[in-house]
C-alpha positions as CSV (number, residue, x, y, z in Angstrom):
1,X,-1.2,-69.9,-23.6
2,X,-4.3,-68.2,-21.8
3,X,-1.6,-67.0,-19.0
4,X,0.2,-65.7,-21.7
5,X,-2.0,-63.5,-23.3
6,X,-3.0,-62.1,-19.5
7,X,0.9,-61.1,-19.4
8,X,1.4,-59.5,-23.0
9,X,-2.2,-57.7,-22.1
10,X,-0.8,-56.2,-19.5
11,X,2.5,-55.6,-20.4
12,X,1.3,-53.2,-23.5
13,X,-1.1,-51.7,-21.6
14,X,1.5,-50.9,-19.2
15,X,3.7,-49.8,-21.7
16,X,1.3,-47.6,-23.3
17,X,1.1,-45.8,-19.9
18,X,4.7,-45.4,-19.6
19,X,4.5,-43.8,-22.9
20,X,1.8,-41.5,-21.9
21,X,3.2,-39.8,-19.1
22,X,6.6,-39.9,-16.3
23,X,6.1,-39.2,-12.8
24,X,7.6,-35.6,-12.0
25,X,11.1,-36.5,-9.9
26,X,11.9,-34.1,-6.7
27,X,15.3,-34.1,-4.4
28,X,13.5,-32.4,-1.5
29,X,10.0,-31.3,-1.0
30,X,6.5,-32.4,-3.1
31,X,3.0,-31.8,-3.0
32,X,0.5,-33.4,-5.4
33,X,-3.0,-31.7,-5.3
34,X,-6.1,-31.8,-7.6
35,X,-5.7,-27.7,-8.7
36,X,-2.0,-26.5,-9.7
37,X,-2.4,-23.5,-8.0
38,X,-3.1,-24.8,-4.4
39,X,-0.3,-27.3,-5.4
40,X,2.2,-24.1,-6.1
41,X,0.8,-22.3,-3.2
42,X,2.1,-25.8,-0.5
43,X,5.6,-25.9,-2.9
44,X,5.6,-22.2,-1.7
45,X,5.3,-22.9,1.7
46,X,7.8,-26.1,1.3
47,X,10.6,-23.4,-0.1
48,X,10.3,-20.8,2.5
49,X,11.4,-23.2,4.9
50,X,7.6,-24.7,6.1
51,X,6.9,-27.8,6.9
52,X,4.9,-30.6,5.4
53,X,1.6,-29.6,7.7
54,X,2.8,-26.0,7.6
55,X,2.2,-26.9,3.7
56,X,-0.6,-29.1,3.7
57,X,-3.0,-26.0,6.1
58,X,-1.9,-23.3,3.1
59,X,-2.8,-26.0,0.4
60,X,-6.5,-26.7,2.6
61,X,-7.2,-23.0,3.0
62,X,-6.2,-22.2,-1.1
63,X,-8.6,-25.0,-2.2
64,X,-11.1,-23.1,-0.6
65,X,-10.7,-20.6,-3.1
66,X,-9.3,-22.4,-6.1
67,X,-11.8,-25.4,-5.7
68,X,-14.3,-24.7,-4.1
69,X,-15.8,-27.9,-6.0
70,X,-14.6,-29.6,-3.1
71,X,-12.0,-27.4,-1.0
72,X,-13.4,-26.2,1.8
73,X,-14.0,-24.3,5.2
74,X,-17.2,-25.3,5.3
75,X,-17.2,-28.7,5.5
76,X,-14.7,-31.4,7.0
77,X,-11.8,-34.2,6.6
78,X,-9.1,-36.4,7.6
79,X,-5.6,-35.4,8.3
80,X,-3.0,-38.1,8.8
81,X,0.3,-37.2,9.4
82,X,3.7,-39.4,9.7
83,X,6.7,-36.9,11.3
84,X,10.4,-38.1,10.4
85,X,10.9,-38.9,13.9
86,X,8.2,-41.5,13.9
87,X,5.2,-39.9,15.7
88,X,2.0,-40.3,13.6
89,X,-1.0,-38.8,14.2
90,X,-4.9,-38.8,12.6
91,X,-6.7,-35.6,13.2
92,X,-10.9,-35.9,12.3
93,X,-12.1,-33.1,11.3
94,X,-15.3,-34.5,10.3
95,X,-18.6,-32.8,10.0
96,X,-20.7,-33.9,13.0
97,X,-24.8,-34.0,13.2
98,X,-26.3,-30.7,15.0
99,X,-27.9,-30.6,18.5
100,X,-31.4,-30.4,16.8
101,X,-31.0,-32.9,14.3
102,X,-33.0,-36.5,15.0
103,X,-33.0,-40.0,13.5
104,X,-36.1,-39.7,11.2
105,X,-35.8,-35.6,10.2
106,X,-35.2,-36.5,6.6
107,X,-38.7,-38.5,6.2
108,X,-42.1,-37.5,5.1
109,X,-45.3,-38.2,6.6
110,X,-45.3,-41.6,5.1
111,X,-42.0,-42.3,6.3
112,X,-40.3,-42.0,3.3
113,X,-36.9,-40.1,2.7
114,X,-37.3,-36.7,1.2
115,X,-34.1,-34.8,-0.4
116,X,-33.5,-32.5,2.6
117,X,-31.0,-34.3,3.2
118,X,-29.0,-33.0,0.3
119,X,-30.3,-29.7,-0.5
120,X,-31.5,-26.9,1.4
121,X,-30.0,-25.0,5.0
122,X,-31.2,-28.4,6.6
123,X,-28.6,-30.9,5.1
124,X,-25.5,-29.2,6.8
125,X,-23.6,-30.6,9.1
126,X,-21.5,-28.6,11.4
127,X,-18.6,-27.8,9.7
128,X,-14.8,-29.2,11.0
129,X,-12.2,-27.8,8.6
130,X,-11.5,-25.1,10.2
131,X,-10.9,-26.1,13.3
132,X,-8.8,-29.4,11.9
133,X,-6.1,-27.3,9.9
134,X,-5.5,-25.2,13.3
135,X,-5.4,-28.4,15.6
136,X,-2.8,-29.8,12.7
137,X,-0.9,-26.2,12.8
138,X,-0.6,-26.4,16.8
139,X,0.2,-29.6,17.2
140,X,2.4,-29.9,13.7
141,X,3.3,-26.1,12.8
142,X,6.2,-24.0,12.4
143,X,5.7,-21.0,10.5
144,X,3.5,-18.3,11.4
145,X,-0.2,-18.7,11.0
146,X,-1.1,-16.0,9.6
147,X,1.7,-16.9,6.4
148,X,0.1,-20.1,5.7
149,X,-3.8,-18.1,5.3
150,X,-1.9,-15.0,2.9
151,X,-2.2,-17.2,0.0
152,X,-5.8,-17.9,0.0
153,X,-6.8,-14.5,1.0
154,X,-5.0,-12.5,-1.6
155,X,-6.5,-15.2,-4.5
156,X,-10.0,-14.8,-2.8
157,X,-9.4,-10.6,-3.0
158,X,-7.2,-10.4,-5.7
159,X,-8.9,-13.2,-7.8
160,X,-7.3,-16.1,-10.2
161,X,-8.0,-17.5,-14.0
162,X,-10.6,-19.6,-14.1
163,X,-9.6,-22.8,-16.1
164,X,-11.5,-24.7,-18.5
165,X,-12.3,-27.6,-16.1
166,X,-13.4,-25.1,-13.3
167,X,-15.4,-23.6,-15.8
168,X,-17.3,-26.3,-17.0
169,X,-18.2,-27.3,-13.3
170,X,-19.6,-24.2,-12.8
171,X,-21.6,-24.2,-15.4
172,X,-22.8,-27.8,-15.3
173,X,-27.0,-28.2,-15.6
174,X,-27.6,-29.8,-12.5
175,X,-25.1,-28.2,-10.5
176,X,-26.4,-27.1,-7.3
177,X,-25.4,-24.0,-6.8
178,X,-28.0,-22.6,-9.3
179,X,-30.5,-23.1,-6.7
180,X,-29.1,-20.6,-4.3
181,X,-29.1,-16.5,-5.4
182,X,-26.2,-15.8,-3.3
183,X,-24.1,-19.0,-4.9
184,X,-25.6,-17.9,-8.6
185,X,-24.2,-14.0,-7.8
186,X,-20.7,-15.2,-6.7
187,X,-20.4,-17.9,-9.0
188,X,-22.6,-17.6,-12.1
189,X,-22.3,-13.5,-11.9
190,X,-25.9,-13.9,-11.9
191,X,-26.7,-15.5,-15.4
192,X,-23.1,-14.9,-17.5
193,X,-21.1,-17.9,-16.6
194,X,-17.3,-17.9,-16.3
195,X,-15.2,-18.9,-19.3
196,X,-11.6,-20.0,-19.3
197,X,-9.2,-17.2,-18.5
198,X,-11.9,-15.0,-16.6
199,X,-10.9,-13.8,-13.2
200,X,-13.2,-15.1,-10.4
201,X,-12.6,-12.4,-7.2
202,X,-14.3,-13.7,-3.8
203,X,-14.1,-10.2,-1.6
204,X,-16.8,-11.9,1.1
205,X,-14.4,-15.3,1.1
206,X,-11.4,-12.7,1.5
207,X,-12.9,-11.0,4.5
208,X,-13.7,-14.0,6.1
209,X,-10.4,-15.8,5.3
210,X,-8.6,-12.7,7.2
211,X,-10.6,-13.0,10.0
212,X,-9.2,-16.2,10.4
213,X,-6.1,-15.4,9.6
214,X,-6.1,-12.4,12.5
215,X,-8.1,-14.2,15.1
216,X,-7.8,-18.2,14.5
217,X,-10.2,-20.6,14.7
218,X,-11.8,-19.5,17.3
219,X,-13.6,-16.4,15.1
220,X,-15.3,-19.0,13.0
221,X,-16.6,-21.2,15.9
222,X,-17.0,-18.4,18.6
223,X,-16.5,-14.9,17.2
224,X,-18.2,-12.8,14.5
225,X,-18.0,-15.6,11.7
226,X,-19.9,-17.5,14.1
227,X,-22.6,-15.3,14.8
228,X,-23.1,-14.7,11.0
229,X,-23.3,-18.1,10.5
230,X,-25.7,-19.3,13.4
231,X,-27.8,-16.0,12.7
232,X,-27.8,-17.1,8.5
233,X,-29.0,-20.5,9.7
234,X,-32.1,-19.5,11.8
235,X,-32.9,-16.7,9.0
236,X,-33.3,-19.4,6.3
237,X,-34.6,-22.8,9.0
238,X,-31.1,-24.2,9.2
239,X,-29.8,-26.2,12.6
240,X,-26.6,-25.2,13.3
241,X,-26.7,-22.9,16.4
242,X,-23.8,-20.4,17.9
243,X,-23.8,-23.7,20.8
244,X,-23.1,-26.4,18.1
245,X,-20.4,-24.3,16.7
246,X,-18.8,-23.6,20.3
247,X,-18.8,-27.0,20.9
248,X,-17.3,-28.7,18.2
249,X,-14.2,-30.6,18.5
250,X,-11.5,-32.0,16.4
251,X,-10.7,-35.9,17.5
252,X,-7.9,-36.9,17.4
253,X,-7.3,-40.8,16.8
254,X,-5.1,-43.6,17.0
255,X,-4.0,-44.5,12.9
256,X,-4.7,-48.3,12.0
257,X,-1.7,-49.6,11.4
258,X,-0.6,-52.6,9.9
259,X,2.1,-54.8,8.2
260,X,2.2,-55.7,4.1
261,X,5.2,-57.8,2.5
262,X,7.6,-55.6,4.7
263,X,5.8,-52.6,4.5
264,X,4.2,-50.8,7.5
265,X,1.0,-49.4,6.5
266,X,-0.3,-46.0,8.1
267,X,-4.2,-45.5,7.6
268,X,-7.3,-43.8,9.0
269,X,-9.6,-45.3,11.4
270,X,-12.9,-45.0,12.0
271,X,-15.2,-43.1,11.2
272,X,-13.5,-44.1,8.0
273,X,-14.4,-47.9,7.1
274,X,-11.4,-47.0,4.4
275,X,-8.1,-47.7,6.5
276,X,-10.1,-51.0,7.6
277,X,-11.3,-51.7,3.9
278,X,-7.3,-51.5,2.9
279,X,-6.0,-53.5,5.9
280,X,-8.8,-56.3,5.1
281,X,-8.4,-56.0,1.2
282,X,-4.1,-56.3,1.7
283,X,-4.1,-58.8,4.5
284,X,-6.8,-61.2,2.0
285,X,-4.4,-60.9,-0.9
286,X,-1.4,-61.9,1.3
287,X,-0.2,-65.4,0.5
288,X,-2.5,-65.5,-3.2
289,X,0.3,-65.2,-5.5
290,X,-2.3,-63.0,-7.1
291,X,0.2,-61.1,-8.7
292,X,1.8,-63.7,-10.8
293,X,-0.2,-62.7,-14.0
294,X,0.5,-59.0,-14.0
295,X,-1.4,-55.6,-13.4
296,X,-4.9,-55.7,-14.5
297,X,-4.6,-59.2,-15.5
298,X,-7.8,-61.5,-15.0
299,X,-5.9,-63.5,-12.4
300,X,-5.1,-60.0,-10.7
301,X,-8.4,-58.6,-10.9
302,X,-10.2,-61.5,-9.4
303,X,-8.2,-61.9,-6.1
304,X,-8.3,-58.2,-5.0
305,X,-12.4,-58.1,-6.5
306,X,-13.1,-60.8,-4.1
307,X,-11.3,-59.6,-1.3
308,X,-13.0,-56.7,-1.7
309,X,-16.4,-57.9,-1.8
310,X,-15.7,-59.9,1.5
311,X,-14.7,-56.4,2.8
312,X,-17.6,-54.5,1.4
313,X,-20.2,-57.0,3.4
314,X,-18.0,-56.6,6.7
315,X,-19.2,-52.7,6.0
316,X,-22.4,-52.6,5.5
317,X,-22.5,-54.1,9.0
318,X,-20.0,-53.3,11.5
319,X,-18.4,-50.0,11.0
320,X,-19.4,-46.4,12.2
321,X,-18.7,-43.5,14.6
322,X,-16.2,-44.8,17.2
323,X,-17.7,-42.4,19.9
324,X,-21.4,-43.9,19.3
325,X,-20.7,-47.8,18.3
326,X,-18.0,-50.1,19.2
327,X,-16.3,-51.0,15.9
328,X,-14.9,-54.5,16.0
329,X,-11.2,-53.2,14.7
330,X,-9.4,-55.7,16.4
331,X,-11.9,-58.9,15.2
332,X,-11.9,-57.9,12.0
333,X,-8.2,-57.8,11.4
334,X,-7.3,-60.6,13.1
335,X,-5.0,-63.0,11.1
336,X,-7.0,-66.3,11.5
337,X,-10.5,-64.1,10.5
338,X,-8.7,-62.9,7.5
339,X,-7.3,-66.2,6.7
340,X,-10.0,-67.5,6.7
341,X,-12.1,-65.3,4.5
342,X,-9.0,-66.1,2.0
343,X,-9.9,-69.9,2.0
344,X,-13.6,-68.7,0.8
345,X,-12.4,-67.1,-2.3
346,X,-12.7,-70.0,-5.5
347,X,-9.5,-69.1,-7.6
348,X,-11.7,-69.8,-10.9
349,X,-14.8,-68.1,-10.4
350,X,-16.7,-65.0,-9.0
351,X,-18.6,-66.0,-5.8
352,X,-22.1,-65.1,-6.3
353,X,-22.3,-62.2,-3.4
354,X,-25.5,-64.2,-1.9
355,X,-23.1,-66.1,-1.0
356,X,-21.2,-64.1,0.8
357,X,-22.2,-62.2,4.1
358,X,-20.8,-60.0,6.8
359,X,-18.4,-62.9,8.1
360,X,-18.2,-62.0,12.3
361,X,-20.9,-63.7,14.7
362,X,-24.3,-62.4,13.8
363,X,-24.3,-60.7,17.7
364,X,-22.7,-58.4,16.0
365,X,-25.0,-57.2,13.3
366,X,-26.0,-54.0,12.5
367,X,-26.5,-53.1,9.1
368,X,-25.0,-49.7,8.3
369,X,-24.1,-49.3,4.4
370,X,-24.8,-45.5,3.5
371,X,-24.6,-43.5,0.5
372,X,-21.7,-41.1,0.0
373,X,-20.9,-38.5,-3.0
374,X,-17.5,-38.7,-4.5
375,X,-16.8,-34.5,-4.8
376,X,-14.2,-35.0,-2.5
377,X,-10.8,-33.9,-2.9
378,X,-7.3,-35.2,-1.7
379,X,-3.6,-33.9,-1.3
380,X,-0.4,-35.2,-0.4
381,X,2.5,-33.2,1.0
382,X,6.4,-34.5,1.7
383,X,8.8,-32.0,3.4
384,X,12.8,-32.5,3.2
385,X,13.0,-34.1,6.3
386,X,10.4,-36.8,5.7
387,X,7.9,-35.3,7.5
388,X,4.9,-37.1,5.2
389,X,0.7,-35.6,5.3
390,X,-2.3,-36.9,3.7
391,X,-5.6,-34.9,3.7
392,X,-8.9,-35.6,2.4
393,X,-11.8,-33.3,2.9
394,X,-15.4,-31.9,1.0
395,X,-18.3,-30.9,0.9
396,X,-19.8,-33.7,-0.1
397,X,-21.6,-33.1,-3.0
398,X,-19.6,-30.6,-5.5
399,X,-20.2,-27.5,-4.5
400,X,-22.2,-28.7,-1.1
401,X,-25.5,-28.3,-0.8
402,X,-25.1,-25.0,-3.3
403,X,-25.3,-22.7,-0.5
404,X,-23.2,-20.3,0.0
405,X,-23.7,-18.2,3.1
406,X,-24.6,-14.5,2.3
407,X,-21.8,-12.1,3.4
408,X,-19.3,-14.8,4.6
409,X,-18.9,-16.3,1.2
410,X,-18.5,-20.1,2.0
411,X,-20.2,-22.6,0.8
412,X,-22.2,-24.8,2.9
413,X,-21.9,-28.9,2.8
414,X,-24.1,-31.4,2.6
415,X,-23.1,-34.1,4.9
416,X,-26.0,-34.9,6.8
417,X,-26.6,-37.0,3.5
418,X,-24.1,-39.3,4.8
419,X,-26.3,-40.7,7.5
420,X,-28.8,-43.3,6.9
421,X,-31.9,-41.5,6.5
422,X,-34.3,-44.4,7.0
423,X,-32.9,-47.4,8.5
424,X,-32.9,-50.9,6.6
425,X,-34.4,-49.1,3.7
426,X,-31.9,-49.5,0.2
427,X,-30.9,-46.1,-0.8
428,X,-30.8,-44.6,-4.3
429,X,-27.7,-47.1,-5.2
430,X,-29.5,-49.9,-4.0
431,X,-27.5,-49.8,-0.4
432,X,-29.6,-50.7,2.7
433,X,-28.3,-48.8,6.1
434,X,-29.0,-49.2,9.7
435,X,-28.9,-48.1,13.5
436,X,-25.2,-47.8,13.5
437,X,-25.5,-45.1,11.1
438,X,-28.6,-43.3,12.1
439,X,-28.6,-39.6,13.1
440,X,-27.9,-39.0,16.0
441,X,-26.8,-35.3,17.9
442,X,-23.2,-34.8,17.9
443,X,-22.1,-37.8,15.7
444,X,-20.2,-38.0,12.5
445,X,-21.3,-40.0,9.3
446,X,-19.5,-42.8,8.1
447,X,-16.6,-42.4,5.6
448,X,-14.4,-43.7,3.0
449,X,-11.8,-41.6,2.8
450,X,-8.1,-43.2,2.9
451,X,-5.8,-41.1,3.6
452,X,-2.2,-43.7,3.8
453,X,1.4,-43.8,4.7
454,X,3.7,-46.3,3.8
455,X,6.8,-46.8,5.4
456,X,9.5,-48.8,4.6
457,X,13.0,-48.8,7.2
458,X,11.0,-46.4,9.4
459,X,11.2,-44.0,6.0
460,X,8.3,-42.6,4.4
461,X,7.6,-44.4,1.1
462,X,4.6,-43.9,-0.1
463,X,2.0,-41.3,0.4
464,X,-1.5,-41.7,-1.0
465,X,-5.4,-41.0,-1.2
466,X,-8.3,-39.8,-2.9
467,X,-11.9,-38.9,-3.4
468,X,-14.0,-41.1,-4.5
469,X,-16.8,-41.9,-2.7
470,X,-17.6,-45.5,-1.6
471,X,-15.0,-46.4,-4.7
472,X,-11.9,-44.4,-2.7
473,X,-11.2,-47.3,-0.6
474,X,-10.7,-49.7,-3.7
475,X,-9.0,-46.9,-5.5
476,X,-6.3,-46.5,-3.2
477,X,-5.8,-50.3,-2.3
478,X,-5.1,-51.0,-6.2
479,X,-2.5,-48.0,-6.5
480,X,-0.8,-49.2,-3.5
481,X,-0.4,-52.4,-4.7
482,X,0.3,-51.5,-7.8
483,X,3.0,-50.2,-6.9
484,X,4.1,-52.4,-4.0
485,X,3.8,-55.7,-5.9
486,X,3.5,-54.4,-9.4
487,X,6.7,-52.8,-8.6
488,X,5.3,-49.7,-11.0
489,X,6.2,-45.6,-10.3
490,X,3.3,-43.9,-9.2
491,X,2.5,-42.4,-12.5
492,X,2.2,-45.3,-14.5
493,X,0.3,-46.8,-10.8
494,X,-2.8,-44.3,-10.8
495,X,-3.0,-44.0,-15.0
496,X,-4.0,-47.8,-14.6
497,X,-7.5,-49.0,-15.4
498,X,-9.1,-49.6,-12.2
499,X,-12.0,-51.5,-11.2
500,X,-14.0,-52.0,-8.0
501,X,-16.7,-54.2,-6.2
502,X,-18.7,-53.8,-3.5
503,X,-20.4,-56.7,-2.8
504,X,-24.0,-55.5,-3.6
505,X,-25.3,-54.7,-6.1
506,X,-23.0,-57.5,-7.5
507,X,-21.3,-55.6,-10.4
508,X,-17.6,-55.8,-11.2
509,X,-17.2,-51.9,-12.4
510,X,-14.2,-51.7,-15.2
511,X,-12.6,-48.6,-16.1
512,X,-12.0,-47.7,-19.5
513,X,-8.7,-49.3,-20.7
514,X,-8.8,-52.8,-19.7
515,X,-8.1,-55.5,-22.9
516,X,-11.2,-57.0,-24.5
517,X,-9.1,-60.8,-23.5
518,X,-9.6,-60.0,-19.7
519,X,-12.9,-58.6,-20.0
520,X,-14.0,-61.8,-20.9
521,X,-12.0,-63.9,-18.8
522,X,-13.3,-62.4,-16.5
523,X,-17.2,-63.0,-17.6
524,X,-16.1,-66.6,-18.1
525,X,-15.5,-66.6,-14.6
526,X,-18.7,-65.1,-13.8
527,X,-18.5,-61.8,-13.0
528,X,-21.2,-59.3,-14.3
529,X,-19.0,-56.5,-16.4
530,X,-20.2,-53.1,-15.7
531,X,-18.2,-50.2,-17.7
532,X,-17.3,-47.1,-15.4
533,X,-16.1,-43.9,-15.9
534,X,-13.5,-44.1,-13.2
535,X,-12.8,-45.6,-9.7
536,X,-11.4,-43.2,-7.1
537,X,-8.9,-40.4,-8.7
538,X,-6.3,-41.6,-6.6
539,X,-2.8,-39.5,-6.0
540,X,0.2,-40.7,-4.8
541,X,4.0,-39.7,-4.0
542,X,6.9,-42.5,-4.0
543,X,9.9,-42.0,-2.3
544,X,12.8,-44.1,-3.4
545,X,16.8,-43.8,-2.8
546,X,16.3,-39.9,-1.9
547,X,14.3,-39.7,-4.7
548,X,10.7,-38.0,-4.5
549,X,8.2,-38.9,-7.7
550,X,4.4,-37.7,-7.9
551,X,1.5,-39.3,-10.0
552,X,-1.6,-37.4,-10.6
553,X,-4.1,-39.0,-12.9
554,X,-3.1,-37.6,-16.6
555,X,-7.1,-37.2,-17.9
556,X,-7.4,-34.6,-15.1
557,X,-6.6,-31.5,-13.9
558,X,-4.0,-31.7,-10.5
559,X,-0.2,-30.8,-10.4
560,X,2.8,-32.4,-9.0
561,X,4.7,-29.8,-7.5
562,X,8.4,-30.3,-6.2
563,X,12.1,-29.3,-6.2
């Protein structure tokens, strides 16, 4: 009887969805962004004959404008792209730590962690963005350069309606851009705050955007947007010199790949500890029959909560920057390791997450759990030919670190944030980091963005991501499966109620929607219920019998764009 009611939970809630909203169907091309008109601006691209990285750089560069929430040149990403002929590729654009920055430059005189780290010329890292969409575009690219910039510099001269959620994030109380008079006159118009419909023009974004559209990349690490930049950072005690700019590099790395119930799964390794989370969280679940109860069921939720608490502790010690600590990919995803971290999850109850540590030999312990803000933003992009892109980038916080740099009108991020500050102390969340994730010159901050690929037959089946913080690794995992064993179109798959653990502090976070009969099934089983506002805001594109269908989450404010 108990299963029962699990199945007719689920199955309303599911139907409820299906009533709320279809995916939007496509033939040949898609992209699904978080603002509609950096969505229209990669279907744009898609139609005039570009291809899906030709589409995703416009999409990157327009978000800068559109979003600035998030979008970005001043700040840094993943890019992971799947080509029709097979060849797959992860460009990391991530923000890296200055030359001048040092392990314990974010601590008082008693040693304790100030919030330089967030706000203030001090908490930038050196930005990648910029130099990731042109390594994509050269290795990837087929129209002209400077067609895929046009868009983002006519709506940073020319200006766009402001929506109502745009608005609203501007004019939020704590937002941080109210603590910077260059960020307040761009953004604010110095005390009269944008409604809906207003036009926001960005003529110093403009001028900067066609600079890079003239010169490159190289005008923005080397050239005259350089030497603004390095000389606004020494005016105002910042770190990032004319040298770190020269000298930063895109890396480009091998995807983690793996096999799921004959899918092939196409994810991002570190720095990320998200393609690792997914391949962990999937290969856990494998054998379970987790699935037998339905989506969101109790049964459901328990067997991917555990496996992603077991995940969670393998994080907060073994995962890092690849080019500063040796991440033990290979140990970790090992079948018999997995298996057996399987055989510790009780299929009746919660297991108390003192009872559950980072599982590999302690030899290999280094504690290095970090905070990380989830004013991120994702896109997916699928060409006619099956050419398949995922990018997540930000700023960090929204809007950065609120700076925008006078004359060059970018705003600045706040990455250096995503270091541990004070290692083996808990953060704000309760998190406690270590070496692996200390700052060091010339490293890159752990991550959680997942950008994903799914193939099926060698074809591109699913494309995926999000932002999300720490949550966008649980976020994705649950839309993936919902769809791969839930069997559900990607609309219905990221409108679900999601949930997410992370090991410590032990809390099973529900979103809004789940049935008041699973809720406390779930406390029956021991799990401490913690209500949440969301998990991730996942996005996702499902290719099926030539057949192209977006999901963006309904309650929001992205586009599926396609023909």
């Amino acid at each position: 009887m108990q299963r029962r009611c699990f199945l007719l939970a689920s199955a309303c809630l599911l139907t409820a969805h299906l009533r709320a909203a279809q995916p939007v169907s496509a033939t040949h091309g898609m992209v699904v962004a978080q603002e509609p008109i950096a969505a229209d601006v990669g279907l744009a691209v898609l139609k005039s004959g570009g291809n899906a990285v030709d589409a995703a750089i416009a999409v990157g560069f327009a978000l800068a404008v559109t979003h600035p929430f998030a979008g970005n040149i001043g700040g840094g990403g993943f890019m992971l792209v799947r080509m029709a002929d097979g060849r797959a590729a992860f460009l990391d654009f991530r923000e890296c730590a200055p030359a001048k920055a040092s392990r314990d430059m974010y601590l008082d005189s008693q040693g304790n962690p100030t919030r330089d780290s967030i706000l203030g010329w001090r908490s930038s890292g050196v930005p990648g963005s910029v130099a990731g969409f042109e390594a994509a575009y050269k290795k990837f690219g087929r129209k002209p350069w400077a067609d895929l910039l046009a868009p983002a510099v006519k709506l940073a001269s020319d200006g766009f309606p402001v929506s109502a959620p745009f608005a609203a994030s501007l004019d939020a109380p704590k937002n941080n851009i109210r603590l910077d008079p260059e960020s307040t006159r761009i953004f604010l118009r110095g005390g009269r705050p944008y409604q809906p419909g207003d036009t926001l023009k960005q003529p110093e974004l403009a001028s900067t955007l066609a600079r890079i559209q003239k010169h490159g990349a190289k005008d923005f690490y080397q050239g005259e947007i350089a030497r603004q930049f390095a000389a606004a950072m020494t005016a105002h005690g910042g770190l990032i010199t004319l040298d770190d700019l020269k000298n930063y590099k895109v890396a480009e790395r091998a995807p983690l790949t793996g096999a799921y119930n004959g899918f092939h799964i196409i994810t991002s390794p570190p720095p990320s500890a998200g393609g690792l989370g997914l391949l962990q969280i999937m290969g856990m679940l494998e054998g379970t029959n987790y699935a037998s109860d339905g989506p969101d069921s109790a049964k459901a939720v328990h067997y991917e909560a555990e496996a992603m608490r077991r995940f969670y502790a393998d994080r907060s010690q073994y995962m890092g920057d690849p080019d500063f600590y040796t991440v033990p990919v290979k140990m970790l995803l090992d079948p018999k390791y997995l298996a057996w971290r399987r055989s510790t999850i009780d299929p009746d109850r919660a297991t108390p997450s003192e009872a559950v540590a980072p599982g590999l030999p302690r030899a290999m312990n280094a504690a290095i759990h970090s905070r990380e803000n989830t004013e991120t933003t994702h896109y997916n992009v699928l060409d006619s030919n099956g050419n398949a892109v995922a990018v997540t980038y930000t700023l960090n916080d929204g809007y950065g670190n609120g700076i925008t740099v006078p004359g060059l009108g970018f705003l600045l991020n706040d990455e250096m944030d995503d270091f541990v500050s004070k290692p083996g102390a808990p953060n704000m969340f309760g998190m406690v980091g270590g070496d692996a994730n200390a700052i060091e010159p010339g490293k890159r901050p752990l991550s959680s963005m997942t950008p994903t690929i799914v193939t099926k037959d060698d074809k591109p089946y699913m494309v995926v991501g999000a932002p999300g913080g720490s949550r966008i690794t649980t976020g994705v995992a649950e839309v993936i499966l919902d769809v791969l064993d839930f069997h559900m179109n990607p609309q219905d798959a990221v409108d679900l109620p999601r949930f997410h653990e992370q090991w410590k502090p032990e809390m099973l976070y529900l979103q809004n929607g789940f049935s008041p009969e699973t809720e406390k099934a779930l406390e029956r089983m021991g799990y401490r219920i913690e209500p949440t506002g969301g998990v991730a805001r996942v996005e996702a594109i499902v290719i099926q019998n030539g057949v192209l269908e977006g999901g963006t989450e309904s309650r929001q404010h992205g586009k599926v764009a396609g023909y």
